[in-house]
C-alpha positions in Angstrom: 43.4 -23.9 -2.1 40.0 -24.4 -0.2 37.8 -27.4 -1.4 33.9 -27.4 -0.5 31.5 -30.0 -0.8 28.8 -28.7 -3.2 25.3 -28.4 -1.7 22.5 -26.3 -2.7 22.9 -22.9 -3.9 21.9 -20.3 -0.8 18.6 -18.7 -2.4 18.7 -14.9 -2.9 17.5 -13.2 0.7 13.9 -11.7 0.2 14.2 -8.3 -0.7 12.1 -6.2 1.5 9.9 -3.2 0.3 11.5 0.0 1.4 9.0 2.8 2.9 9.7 6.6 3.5 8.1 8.4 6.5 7.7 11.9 6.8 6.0 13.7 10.0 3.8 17.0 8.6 2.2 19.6 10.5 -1.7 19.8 10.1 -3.9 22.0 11.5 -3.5 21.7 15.4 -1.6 17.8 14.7 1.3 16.2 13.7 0.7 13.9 11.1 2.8 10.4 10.1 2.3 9.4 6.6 4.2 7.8 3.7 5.7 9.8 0.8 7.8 8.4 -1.9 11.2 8.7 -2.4 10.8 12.5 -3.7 8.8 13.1 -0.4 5.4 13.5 -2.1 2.3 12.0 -0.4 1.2 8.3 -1.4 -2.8 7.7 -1.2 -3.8 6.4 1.3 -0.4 6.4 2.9 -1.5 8.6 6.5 -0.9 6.5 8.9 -1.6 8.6 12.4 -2.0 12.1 13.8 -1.1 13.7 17.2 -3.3 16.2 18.3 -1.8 19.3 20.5 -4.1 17.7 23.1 -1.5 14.5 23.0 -4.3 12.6 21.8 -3.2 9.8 18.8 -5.4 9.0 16.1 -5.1 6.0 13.9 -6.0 6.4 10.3 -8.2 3.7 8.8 -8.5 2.7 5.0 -4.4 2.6 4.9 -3.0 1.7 1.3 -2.5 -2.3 1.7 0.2 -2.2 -1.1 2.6 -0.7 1.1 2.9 -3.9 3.1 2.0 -3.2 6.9 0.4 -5.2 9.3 -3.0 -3.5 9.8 -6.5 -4.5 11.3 -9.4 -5.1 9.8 -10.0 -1.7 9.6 -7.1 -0.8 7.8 -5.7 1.1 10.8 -1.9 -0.1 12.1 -1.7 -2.4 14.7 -0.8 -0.9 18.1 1.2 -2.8 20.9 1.1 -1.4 24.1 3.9 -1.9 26.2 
């Protein structure tokens, strides 16, 4: 037999939201943007394009109920490395 001392209950872990990504072909770009489970789009869920130049553009305006860390402008944050 195994006796514990009874402390505090551990409190449930924080459930984190789950997102899907999916990379589309646009145009002359590759685009990154959040779908839903099924794969459809989500508004406002584009986050960035790259162009066949290998230029990358950050969306703006993204949909703040998907929970990333974005600017002011709504764009993703970027860390350069």
């Amino acid at each position: 037999m195994k006796v514990r001392i009874f402390d505090q209950p551990p409190e449930p872990p924080e459930k984190k939201q789950e997102i899907f990504l999916a990379l589309t072909a646009e145009e002359d770009r590759v685009v990154l943007m959040v779908v839903d489970q099924d794969g459809g789009g989500i508004d406002a869920g584009h986050l960035l394009s790259i162009g066949d130049d290998g230029a990358m553009t950050l969306f703006g305006g993204i949909n703040e109920d998907l929970g990333l860390r974005t600017t002011e402008m709504g764009c993703l944050r970027v860390r350069r490395e």
